[in-house]
Every structure is written in C-alpha cells, then in structure tokens.
C-alpha angles and dihedrals in degrees: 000000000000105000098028092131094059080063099057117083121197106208122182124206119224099321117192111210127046087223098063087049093050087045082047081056104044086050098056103054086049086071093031100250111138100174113104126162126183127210105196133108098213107035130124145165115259131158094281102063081035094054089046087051099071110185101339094081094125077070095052103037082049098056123119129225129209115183092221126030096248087074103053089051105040097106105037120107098204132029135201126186139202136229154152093199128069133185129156097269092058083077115222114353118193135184107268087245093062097028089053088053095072095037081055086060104046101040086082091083101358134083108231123204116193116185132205119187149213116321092230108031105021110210120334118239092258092048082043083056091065099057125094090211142001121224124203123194105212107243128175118269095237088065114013094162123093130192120257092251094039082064101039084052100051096044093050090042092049085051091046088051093049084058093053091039090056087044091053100054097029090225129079092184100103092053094055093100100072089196088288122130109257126027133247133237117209117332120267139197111263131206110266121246093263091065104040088042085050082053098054091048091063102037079060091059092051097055086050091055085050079048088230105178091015080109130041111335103045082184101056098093093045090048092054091048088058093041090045084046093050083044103054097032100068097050098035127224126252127206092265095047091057100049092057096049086050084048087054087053099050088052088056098044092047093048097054089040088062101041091056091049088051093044 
C-alpha cells in the first residue's frame, strides 16, 4: 500500500473563488495527497489561490483542468462523492471515517476519484449519480456548510488516519467493511468509468428495445439505470464482470432480433 495516495484524485467541481483552491491544495500536501483536478471552464491560477496555497504550490501549479466533469473522471475506476444533503435518489450516504475506509482498500490497484462540489450548491443530483458512493462529514445544524478546504482537509485526514490505523494493527481486514452490508476479499482492478458509463449507455438501449417505460411510468427505465448505477457502483465492476453484463446484452439484442424477423 505503499503508493496508495498516487491512486486518490481530489477533484473539485466548479469552485468559485481561487482562495478556497489554493486552501484545497494546502490541504492536500498537509496529508500527502498530490493529485488535484478542476472542473471549470474558466478557472486559473492567480496570486490569490497561489498565496492560499502556502507551500504546496507544486500541488496547485500541477493541477489539471477539464472543462465537464466526464473528463476529469474518465479514467478513474472508482468514484466517491461528497455531500451535506441527502435524499433517496443520492444513493448510500456514510460518515467520511467509514466511506474512506473502502476507497483506502481499493487504492491499492484502483484510481479513485473523490469530488467536491460547488460552494454554494454542492453536486448537483446528475454529477451525485456518478458516484459509487457519497460521503457526509457530521456537522452541527446551526452551521451545516463547510468550506471547500475544510472539507478537502478532513476527508484527506480521515484517509491518512485509516493508513495509520491499518499500520497499527497490521492488519486492515476488520475495516473492510466500510460500513457497507457484505464484506470483500482482496482488492481488485475495476473498469474505468468510460467503460461502465459506455455500458450503461447500452443497457439503456436495451430496455428501450423491451419498451420498459413506452406505457405507464415514462420514468421507469431512467430510474433502473440510476438504481443499477447506485448498485454497481458500490461494489465496482471488474473486467470480468463487464464483459458478462455486455454478453447479457448480446443475448437480448439477438433474441429480439430474432423474434422480429420470425413475427
């Protein structure tokens, strides 16, 4: 586990103001994480995210940008979000100190992507819908908000402690579980999003040959992508894994096929 920290990308979601990026990269470099991506189109780096930054602006000058989301996350085989608000369509939502916990696991062979969002606004539900899994760090009802490199802070400090925890006991095992039902055996290398994103894509176009949601609920075929989304997700898809769920949908689509040419 070594270079498990190489393998976590902080990636921050529109933010407004240069301070609160150089503070995300101060931050950063206090827990020994080096990996920041931007999602803005209009972002750069001026004195003030420079002068935030206070000795960690290697992390900052070496930052990459993406002007959409899709981009940033592209190549990441495993994604965490963050948020303050929950509702039942944001999918399972843990305390930071259990949901870093799997992220921990599976950095070993996995690039993890972990998204903060707008100061204002957070993530929106369609940016939440890309996530595996939404973290939440407790905070008291008279001031729920944090700022963007409190947040940044506490999620990489809880990360760092997970490590120390697991070099303590010698033995990671027993935190597995993230809080999560079921347990895992030994971490393994997931898809990356392009290609899980790619499979949903066509497991919507499937559902739209069975014409799930043409009558009564429009809304039933976009409501089991996000369920099937929140579901994989959690768990990750391995290679394996992928190619069966596409060989499920050749079967489909061969099977309809033959049953229009026979009708």
């Amino acid at each position: 586990m070594k270079d498990w920290k190489n393998n976590i990308y902080f990636v921050l979601v529109e933010p407004r103001e240069p301070g609160n990026v150089g503070a995300t990269a101060r931050a950063m470099k206090n827990m020994g994480f080096g990996n920041l991506r931007i999602v803005s189109s209009s972002f750069s780096i001026n004195e003030e995210a420079r002068w935030f930054a206070r000795n960690a602006q290697d992390v900052l000058e070496a930052a990459r940008t993406y002007p959409v989301l899709q981009e940033a996350i592209t190549d990441m085989s495993y994604i965490a979000g963050t948020a303050r608000r929950k509702g039942k369509r944001r999918g399972l939502i843990l305390p930071v100190e259990s949901g870093v916990k799997r992220l921990y696991e599976l950095s070993c062979v996995n690039k993890i992507a972990v998204l903060f969002g707008r100061e204002d606004r957070g993530l929106f539900n369609e940016e939440v819908d890309e996530c595996s899994l939404i973290m939440n760090i407790p905070t008291d009802n008279s001031q729920p908000s944090l700022n963007l490199g409190q947040a940044v802070l506490l999620t990489a400090y809880e990360l760092s402690r997970v490590e120390r925890m697991g070099r303590e006991t010698s033995d990671i095992g027993p935190l597995s579980s993230a809080g999560l039902p079921g347990a895992w055996s030994a971490p393994q290398a997931f898809v990356d999003h392009r290609e899980v994103s790619s499979l949903f894509e066509r497991m919507a176009a499937v559902l739209d040959m069975l014409q799930y949601g043409d009558r009564g609920d429009s809304d039933l075929k976009g409501r089991i992508i996000q369920n099937l989304r929140h579901f994989m997700g959690r768990a990750g898809l391995t290679e394996g894994e992928l190619h069966m769920f596409h060989g499920i949908c050749s079967q489909i689509e061969m099977m309809l096929g033959k049953v229009g040419r026979d009708a």
